[in-house]
DRENDO-747171 format. One record per residue: residue in three letters; x, y, z of N, C-alpha, C in turn. Coordinates in pm, whole numbers, plus 50000, padded with zeros to 5 digits. Layout:
% DRENDO-747171
ALAXYZXYZXYZ ...
***
This chain:
% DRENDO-747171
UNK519524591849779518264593149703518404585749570 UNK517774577549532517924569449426517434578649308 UNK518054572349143517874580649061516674583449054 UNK515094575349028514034576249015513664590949041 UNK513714586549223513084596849290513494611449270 UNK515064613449220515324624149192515194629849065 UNK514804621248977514134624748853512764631748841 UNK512124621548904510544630348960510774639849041 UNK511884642949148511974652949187512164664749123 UNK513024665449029513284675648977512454676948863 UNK511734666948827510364670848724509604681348763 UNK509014679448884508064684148937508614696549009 UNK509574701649004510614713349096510184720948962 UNK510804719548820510684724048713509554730648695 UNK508634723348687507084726248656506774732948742 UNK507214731748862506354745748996507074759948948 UNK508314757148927508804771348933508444777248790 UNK508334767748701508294776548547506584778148565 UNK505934774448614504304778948682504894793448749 UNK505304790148825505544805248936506034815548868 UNK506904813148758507644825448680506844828648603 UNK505904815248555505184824448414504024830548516 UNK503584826148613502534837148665503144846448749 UNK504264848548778504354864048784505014871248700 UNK505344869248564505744882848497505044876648303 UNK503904865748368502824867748211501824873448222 UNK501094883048126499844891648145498984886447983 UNK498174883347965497434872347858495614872247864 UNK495014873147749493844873447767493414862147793 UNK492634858447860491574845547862490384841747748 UNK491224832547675490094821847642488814824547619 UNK488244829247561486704828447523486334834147629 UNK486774846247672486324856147785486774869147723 UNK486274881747795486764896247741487754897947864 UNK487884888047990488864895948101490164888548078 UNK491384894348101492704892248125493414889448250 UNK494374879548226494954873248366496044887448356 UNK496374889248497497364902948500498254892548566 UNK499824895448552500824887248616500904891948775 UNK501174884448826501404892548970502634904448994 UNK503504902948873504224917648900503374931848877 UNK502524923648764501754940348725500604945948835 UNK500674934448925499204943249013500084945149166 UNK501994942049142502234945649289501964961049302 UNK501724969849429501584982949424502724990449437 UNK503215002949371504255008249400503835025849433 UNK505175029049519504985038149568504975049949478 UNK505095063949500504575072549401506515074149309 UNK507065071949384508545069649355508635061749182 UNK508045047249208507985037949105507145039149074 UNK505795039949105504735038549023503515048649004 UNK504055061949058503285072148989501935073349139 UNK501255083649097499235082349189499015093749113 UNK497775095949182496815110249176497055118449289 UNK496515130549189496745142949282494975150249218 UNK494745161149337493875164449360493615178249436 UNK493235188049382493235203849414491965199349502 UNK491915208349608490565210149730490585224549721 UNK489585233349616489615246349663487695246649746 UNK488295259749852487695261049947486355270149933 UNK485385265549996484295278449944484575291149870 UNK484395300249809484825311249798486155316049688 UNK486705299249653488115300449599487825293549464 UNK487825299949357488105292949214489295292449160 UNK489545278849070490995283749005490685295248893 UNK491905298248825491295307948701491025299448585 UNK491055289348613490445283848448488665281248488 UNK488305277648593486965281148612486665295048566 UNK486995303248708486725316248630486315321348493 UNK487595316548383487865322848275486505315748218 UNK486405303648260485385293748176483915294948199 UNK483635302148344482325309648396482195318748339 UNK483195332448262483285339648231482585340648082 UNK483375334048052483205327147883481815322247836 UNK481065320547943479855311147950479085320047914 UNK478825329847954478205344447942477735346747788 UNK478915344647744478735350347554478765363047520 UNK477835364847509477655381447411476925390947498 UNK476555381847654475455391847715477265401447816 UNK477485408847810478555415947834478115426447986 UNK476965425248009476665430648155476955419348273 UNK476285407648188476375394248290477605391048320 UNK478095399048270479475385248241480515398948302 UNK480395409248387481015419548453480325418048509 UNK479375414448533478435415548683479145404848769 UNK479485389048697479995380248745481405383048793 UNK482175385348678483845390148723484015400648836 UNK482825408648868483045422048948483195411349103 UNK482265401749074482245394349234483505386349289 UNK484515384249204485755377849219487485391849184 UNK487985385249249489555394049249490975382949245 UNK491345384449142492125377349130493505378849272 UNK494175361749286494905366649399496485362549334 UNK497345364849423498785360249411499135361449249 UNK499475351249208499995352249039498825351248914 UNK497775349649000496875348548941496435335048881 UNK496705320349003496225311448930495095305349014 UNK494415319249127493375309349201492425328949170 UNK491155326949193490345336349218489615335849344 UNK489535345349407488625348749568487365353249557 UNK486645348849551485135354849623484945368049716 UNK484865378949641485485391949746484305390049868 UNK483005389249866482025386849953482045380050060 UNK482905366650000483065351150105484335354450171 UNK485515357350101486595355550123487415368650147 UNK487305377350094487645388150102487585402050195 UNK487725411050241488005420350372488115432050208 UNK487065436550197487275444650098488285461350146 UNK487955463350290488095474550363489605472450372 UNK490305462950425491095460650439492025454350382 UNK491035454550247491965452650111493085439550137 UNK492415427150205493135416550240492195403150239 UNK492805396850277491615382350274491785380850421 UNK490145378350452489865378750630490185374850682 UNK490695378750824491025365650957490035356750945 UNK488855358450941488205341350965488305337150874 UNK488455342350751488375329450634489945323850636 UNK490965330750692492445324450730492225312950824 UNK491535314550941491025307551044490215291850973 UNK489305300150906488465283150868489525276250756 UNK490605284750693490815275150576492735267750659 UNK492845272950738493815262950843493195252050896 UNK492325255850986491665242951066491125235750897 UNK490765234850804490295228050650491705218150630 UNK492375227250623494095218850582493915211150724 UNK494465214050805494615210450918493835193550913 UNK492605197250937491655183950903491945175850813 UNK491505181550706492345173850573493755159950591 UNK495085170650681495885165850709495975156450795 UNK494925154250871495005144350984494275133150906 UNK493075132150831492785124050745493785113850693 UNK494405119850613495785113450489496705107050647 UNK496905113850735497825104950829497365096350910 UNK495755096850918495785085750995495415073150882 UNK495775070150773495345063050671496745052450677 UNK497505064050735499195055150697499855047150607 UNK499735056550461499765053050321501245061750327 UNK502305055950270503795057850235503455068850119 UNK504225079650154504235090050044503095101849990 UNK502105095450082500895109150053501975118850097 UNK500995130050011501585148450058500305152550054 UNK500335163250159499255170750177499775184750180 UNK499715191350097499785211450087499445218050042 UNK499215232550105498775240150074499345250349928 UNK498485251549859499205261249750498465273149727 UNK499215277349658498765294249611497675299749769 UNK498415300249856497955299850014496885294450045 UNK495505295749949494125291050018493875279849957 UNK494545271149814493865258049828494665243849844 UNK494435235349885495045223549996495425209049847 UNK496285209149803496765199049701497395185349774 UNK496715175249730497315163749762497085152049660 UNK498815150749706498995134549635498935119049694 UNK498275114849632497995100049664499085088049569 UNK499965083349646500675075549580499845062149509 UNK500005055849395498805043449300499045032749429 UNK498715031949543498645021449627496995015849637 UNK495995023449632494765019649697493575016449574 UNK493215005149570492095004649480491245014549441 UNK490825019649565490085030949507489985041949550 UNK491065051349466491795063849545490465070849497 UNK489885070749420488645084949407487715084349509 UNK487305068849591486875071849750487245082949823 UNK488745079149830489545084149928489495097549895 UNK489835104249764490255117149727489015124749768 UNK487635119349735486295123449731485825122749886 UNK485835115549940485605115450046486145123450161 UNK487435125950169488215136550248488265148250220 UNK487405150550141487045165550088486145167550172 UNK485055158950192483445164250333484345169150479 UNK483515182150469483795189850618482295194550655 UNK482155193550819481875199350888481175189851008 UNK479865193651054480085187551193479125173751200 UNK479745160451249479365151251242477875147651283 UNK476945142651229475415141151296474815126651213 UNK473805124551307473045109351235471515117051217 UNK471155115051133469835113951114468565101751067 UNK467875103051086466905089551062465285094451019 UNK465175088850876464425090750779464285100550640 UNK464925111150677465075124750583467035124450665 UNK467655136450566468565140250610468715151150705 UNK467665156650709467295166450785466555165350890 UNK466555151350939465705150651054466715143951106 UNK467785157951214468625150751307468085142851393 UNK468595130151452469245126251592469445129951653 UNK470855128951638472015130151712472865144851597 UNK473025154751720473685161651671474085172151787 UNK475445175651757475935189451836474825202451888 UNK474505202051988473635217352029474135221152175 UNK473555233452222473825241352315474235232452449 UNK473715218252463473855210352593474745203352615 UNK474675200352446475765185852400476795188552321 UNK478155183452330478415184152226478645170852133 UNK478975168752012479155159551934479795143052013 UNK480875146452111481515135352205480465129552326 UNK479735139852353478535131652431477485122152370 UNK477655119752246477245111452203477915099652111 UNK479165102052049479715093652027481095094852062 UNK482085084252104483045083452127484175083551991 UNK483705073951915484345075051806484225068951695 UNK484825063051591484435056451434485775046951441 UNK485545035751366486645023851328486275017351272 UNK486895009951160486814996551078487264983451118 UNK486734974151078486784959751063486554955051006 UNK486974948350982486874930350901486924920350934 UNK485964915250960485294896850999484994888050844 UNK485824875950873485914868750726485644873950588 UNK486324879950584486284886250457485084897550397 UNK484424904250525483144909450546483924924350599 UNK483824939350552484314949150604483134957250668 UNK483314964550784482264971850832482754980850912 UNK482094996050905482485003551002481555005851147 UNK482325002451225481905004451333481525023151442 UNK480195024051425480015040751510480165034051698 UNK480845037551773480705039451914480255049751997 UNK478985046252034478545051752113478675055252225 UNK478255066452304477845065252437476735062152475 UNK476295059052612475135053952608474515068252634 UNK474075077952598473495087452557472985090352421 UNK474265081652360473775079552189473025069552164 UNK473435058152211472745048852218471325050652212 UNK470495058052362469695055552382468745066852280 UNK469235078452203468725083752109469025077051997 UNK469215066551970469205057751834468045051451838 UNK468305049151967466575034851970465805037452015 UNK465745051652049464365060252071463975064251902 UNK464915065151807464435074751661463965059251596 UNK464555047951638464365038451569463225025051610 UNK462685028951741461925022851788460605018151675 UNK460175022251629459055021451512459505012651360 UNK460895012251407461575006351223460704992651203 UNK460594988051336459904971451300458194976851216 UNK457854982551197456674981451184456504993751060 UNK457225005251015457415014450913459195012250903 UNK459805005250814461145007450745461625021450719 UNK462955020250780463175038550747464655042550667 UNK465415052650646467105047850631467275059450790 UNK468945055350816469265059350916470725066850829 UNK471415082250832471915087950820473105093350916 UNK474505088450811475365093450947475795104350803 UNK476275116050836476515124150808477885135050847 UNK478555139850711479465149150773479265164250716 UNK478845170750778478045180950709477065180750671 UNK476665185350511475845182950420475925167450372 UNK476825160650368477455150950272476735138550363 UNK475965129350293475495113250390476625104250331 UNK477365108450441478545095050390477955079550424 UNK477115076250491476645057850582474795065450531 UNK474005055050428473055056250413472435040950469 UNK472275039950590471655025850605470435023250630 UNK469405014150534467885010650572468305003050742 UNK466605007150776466475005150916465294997650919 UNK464984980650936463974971650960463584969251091 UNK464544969951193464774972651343465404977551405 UNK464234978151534464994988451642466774988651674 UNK467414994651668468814995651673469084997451807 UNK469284987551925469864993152012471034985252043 UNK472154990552066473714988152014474545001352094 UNK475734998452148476605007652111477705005752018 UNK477735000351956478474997151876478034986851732 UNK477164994951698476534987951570477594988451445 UNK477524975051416478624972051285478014975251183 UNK478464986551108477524984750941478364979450870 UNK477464972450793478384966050636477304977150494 UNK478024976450381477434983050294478244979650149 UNK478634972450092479284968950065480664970650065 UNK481414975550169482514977750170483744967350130 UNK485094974150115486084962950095487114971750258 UNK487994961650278488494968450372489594981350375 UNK489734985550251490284999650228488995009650220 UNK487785006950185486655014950189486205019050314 UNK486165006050402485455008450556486555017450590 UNK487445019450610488645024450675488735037650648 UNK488285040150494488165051150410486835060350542 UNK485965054750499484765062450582484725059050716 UNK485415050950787485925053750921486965065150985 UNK487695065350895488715079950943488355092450910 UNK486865095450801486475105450760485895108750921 UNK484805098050914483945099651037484585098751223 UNK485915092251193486245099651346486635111751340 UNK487525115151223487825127451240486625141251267 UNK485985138751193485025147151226484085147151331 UNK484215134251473484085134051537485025137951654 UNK486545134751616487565138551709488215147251694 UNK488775148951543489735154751426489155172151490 UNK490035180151426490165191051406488115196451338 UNK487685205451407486495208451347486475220851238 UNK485745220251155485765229051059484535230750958 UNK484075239550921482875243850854482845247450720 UNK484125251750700484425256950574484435247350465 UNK483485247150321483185237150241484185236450144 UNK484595221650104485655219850030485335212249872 UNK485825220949767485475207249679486605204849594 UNK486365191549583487395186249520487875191849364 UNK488625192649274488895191649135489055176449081 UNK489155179248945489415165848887490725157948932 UNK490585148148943492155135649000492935136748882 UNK493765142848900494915136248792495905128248783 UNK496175120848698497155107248703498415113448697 UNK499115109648794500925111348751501535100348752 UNK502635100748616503535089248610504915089148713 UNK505085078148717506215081348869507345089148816 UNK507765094948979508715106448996509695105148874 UNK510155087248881511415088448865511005087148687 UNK510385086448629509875084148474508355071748456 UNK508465068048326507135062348331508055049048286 UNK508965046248259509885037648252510295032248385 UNK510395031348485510975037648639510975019148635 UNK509625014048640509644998248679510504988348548 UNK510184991248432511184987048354512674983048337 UNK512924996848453514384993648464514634989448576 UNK513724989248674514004977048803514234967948801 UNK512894963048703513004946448680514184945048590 UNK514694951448482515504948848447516904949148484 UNK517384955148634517994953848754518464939748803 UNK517224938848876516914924848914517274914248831 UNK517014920748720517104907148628518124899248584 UNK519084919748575520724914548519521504910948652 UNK521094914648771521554909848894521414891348911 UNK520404890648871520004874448884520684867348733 UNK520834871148674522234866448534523194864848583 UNK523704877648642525324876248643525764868948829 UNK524654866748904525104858748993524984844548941 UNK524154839448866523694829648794525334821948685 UNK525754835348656527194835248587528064830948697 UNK528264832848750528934830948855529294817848907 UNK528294813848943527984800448989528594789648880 UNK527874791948777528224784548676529554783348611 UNK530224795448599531734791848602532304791048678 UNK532204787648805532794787148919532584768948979 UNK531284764948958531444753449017530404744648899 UNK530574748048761529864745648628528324741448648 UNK527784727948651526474721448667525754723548808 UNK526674728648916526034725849043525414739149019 UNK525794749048933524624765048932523094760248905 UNK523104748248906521564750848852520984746948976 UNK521654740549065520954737749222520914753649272 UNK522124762749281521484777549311520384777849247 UNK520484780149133519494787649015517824783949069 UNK517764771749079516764762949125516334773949207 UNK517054770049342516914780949470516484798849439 UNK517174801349340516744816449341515394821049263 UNK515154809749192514004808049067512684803549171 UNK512594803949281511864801449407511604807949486 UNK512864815849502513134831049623512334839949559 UNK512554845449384512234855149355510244858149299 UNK509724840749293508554844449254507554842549421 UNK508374836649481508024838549653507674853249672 UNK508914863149676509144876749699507934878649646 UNK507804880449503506424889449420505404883749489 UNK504794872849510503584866949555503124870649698 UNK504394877349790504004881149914503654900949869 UNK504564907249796504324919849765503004922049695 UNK502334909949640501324911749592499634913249653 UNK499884902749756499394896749836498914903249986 UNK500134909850063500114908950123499854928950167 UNK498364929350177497714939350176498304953950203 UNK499274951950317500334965450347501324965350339 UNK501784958250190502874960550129503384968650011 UNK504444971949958504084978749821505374982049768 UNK506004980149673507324983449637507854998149633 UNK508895000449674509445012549683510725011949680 UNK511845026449682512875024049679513635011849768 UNK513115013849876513515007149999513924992349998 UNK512034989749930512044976749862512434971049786 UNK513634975149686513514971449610515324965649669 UNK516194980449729517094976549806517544964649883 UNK515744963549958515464949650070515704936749964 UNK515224935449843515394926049781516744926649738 UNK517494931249682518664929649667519794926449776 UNK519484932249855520164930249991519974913850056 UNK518704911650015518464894450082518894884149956 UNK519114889249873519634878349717521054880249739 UNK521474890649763523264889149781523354882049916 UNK522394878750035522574872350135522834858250103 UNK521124854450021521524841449971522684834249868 UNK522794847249794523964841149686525624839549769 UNK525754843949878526794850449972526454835550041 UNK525584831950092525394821350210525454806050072 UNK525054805349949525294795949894526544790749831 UNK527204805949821528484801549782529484793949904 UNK529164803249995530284792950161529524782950173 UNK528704775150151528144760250115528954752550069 UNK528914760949928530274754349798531504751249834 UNK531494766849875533344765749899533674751750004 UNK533074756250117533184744050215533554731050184 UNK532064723850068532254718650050533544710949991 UNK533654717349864534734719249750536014717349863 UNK536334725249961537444723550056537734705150140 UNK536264700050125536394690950212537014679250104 UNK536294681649997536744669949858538054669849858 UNK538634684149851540204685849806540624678549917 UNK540374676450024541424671450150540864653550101 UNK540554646150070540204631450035539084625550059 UNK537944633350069536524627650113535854625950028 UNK535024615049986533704613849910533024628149908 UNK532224625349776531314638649782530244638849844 UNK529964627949837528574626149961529074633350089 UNK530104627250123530634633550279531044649550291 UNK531694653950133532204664150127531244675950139 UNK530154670650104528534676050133527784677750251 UNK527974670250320527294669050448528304675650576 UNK529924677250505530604682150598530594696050578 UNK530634699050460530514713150423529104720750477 UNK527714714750461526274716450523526674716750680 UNK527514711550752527564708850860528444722450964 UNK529614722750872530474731850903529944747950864 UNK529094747850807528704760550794526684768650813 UNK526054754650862524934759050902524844766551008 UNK525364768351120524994778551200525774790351196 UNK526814789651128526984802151050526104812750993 UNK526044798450859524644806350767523364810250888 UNK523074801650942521714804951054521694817751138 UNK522694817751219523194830651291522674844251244 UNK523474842651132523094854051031522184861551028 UNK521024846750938519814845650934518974853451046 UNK519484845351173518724853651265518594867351339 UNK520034868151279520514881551336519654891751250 UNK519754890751093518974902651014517564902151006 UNK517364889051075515544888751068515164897851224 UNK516184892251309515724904451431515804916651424 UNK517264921451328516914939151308516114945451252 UNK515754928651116514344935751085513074935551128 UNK512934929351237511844931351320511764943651364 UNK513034944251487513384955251508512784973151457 UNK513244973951335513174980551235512084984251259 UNK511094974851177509774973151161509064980951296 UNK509614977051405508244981551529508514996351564 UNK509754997351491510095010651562510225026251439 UNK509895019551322510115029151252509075034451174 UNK509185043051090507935049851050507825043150917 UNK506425046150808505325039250755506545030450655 UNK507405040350588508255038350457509215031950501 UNK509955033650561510945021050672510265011050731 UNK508855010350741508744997750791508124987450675 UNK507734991950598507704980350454508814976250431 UNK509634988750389511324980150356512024969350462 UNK511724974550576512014960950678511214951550696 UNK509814947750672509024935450590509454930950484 UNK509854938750370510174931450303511624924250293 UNK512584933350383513654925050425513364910350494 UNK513014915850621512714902850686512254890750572 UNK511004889750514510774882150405511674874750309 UNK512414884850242513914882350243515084875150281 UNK514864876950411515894868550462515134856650503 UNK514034855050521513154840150521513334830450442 UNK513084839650329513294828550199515084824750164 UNK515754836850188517144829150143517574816350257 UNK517114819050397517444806350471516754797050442 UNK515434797550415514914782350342515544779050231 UNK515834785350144516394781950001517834778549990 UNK518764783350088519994778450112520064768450207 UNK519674765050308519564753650376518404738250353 UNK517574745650268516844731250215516354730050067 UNK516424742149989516334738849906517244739549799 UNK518914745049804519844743949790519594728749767 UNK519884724449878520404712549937520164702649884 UNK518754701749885517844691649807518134687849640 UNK518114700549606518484701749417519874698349444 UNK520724699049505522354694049474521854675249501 UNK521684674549595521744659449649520954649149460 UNK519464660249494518914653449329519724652749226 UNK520084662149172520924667149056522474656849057 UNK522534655549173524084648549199524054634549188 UNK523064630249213522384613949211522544610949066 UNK521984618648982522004616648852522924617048749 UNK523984621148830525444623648751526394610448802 UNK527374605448669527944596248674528994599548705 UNK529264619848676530554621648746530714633248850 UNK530224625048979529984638449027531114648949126 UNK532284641949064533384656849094533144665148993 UNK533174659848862532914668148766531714677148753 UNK530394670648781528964677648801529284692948898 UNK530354694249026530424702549087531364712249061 UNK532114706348953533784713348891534364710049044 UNK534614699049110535614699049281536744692549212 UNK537954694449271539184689149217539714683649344 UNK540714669049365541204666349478542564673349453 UNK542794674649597544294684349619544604695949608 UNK543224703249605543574720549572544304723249713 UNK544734734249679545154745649784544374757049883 UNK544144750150027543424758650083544584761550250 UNK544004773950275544754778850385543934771650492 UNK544724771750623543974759450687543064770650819 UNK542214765250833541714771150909542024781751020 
***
């Protein structure tokens, strides 16, 4: 490679990667705008481990905490009948941090809280719980506390967890209506039940367009476009409903006949998905009547502190120094052909965690990255050594290069392929939190075989062109001492 070309080469190597570094760890306002560029580290998602979520009390008809209570109580003032008339209707339970509705909830006779209200507020959890799992979000918890109300945490993964939190609170039995909310369709009665008319609920996304899809039977079907036959000529909305709650409010200009009508509404594709799993469940899911409402979301900082990512990156960081050290006293100028290479690997890594919709950092992940940087720093050094071995025996460095690349690529490759198959492997077979960490392995080991086999390669050959001394450029000495094969 003549000097030129490797001058512009490495011009332009420079400028991509110091682009790539400063956009993933610079965060900066814009220019004669009020919005801010966020770096791509700050918008990767992390699990509740690193990066904290919301949590969210669901108490159940009938169930107040006691700071309601105290605060219903309080409301009263000075009128002192009202305000015992109110407290007489509630009994405090367990330690006293939830109150019961003795009327709703309570078995006054039996001085217990009722089998059916035990009954509706299981199948409630129950439901609830199938919700959060079929979402297949790493680290939700779903439980029950102080026995009757249902607490869950949402790890900071989803744009918009108050959908989610808000939305999986609606119970009871699935129905469409068309024009009023109260003018069923389609709904559960003595002949039918809810599955004779629809099969089930799912999301999609077509070019960048999200929509949930209702499936019909053709029993549903044909009561859609019997309610909707008239839309061409009087506009109406059409109501899918879970309970009380119109989760899908869609205007109706025409007749709808479909089994499988796509709505769009403005969804994104964590939203459709959101009100697709509300609505199968309550078509398939566990049934339940008992009304749930949410409390306020509260933010938690992650498990491990609010510092937790601070000291990752700063992990990573001193990990990528002191291999960086390494190199450099070991084979002096040629560290910057690694360096090159790893200054590539690591803003690669962030741009796919960022990017790449069902991903999200976690312990696992963070392991997976370390684990694929000691691969590459491990696979660049037997490059070196190789090489360095071939100089000492009397070869040009050109040759000592190409013998060393030669003698140890399917080595390095092997490898390669071997940990990208376990992490396939991994991946198909394991559950939600093991299988990110094995994406992001695999990924991992993608980039260190590109970066040790070509882009290694490339920055030594450039970098080496340009040196007048290039035993010295590599620190290689003729005549060392090596054991022979």
């Amino acid at each position: 490679m003549s000097k030129v070309k490797s001058a512009v080469l490495l011009v332009l190597a420079t400028i991509i990667i110091a682009v790539l570094c400063a956009m993933c760890s610079a965060s900066f306002p814009i220019p004669n705008s009020v919005n801010e560029y966020h770096s791509v580290v700050s918008i990767i998602a992390k699990d509740s481990t690193l990066g904290g979520g919301y949590y969210v009390t669901y108490y159940p008809e009938g169930v107040i905490s006691a700071e309601e209570y105290v605060a219903n109580s309080n409301a009263f003032g000075s009128d002192t009948e009202a305000k015992e008339k109110y407290q007489a209707k509630y009994v405090s339970y367990g330690t006293g941090a939830i109150y019961l509705e003795k009327e709703t909830v309570f078995d006054e006779e039996a001085n217990e809280v009722s089998e059916s209200f035990k009954e509706d507020f299981d199948a409630a959890a129950t439901a609830v719980r199938e919700r959060y799992e079929a979402q297949h979000i790493a680290g939700v918890k779903v439980e029950v506390c102080d026995d009757y109300t249902i607490r869950v945490f949402l790890p900071d993964l989803l744009e918009s967890p108050s959908t989610t939190l808000a939305f999986f609170s609606y119970t009871g039995e699935f129905s469409v209506a068309y024009g009023s909310e109260s003018d069923k369709v389609i709904e559960a009665d003595r002949r039918n039940t809810i599955n004779d008319y629809v099969k089930g609920v799912s999301a999609r996304t077509v070019q960048d367009t999200s929509y949930v899809v209702i499936h019909f039977t053709d029993l549903g079907r044909e009561a859609i476009k019997e309610a909707t036959s008239a839309a061409a000529e009087e506009a109406g909305t059409l109501y899918v409903m879970v309970g009380d709650n119109a989760v899908i409010s869609l205007p109706v200009s025409s007749q709808i006949d479909q089994n499988d009508p796509y709505i769009s509404g403005n969804y994104t594709a964590e939203t459709s998905n959101t009100v697709a799993v509300l609505l199968d469940n309550a078509v398939n899911g566990t049934q339940t009547d008992l009304k749930l409402t949410a409390g306020d979301a509260r933010y938690l900082e992650a498990q491990w502190g609010e510092n937790t990512m601070l000291f990752v990156y700063i992990g990573l960081g001193a990990f990528a120094l002191l291999s960086a050290l390494f190199f450099f006293v070991r084979y002096r100028a040629l560290g910057f052909a690694h360096l090159y290479a790893y200054l590539l690997y690591l803003p690669s890594m962030a741009l796919c965690l960022a990017f790449i919709s069902f991903l999200h950092l976690s312990v696992g992940g963070v392991a997976a990255i370390v684990l694929s940087s000691v691969l590459m720093c491990v696979s660049n050094a037997s490059v070196f050594e190789a090489a360095k071995k071939e100089y000492a025996l009397g070869k040009t460095m050109v040759s000592s290069v190409k013998t060393g690349y030669k003698k140890c690529f399917w080595q390095i490759f092997d490898i390669h392929i071997a940990l990208a198959l376990a992490a396939v492997l991994t991946f198909a077979i394991a559950l939600t939190e093991l299988q990110v960490a094995a994406f992001v392995f695999l990924l991992g080991v993608i980039f260190s075989g590109v970066c040790v086999l070509g882009v290694t390669r490339l920055m030594w050959a450039s970098m080496m062109s340009l040196s007048k001394k290039k035993e010295a450029f590599c620190n290689f000495k003729r005549g060392e001492d090596y054991d022979d094969e």
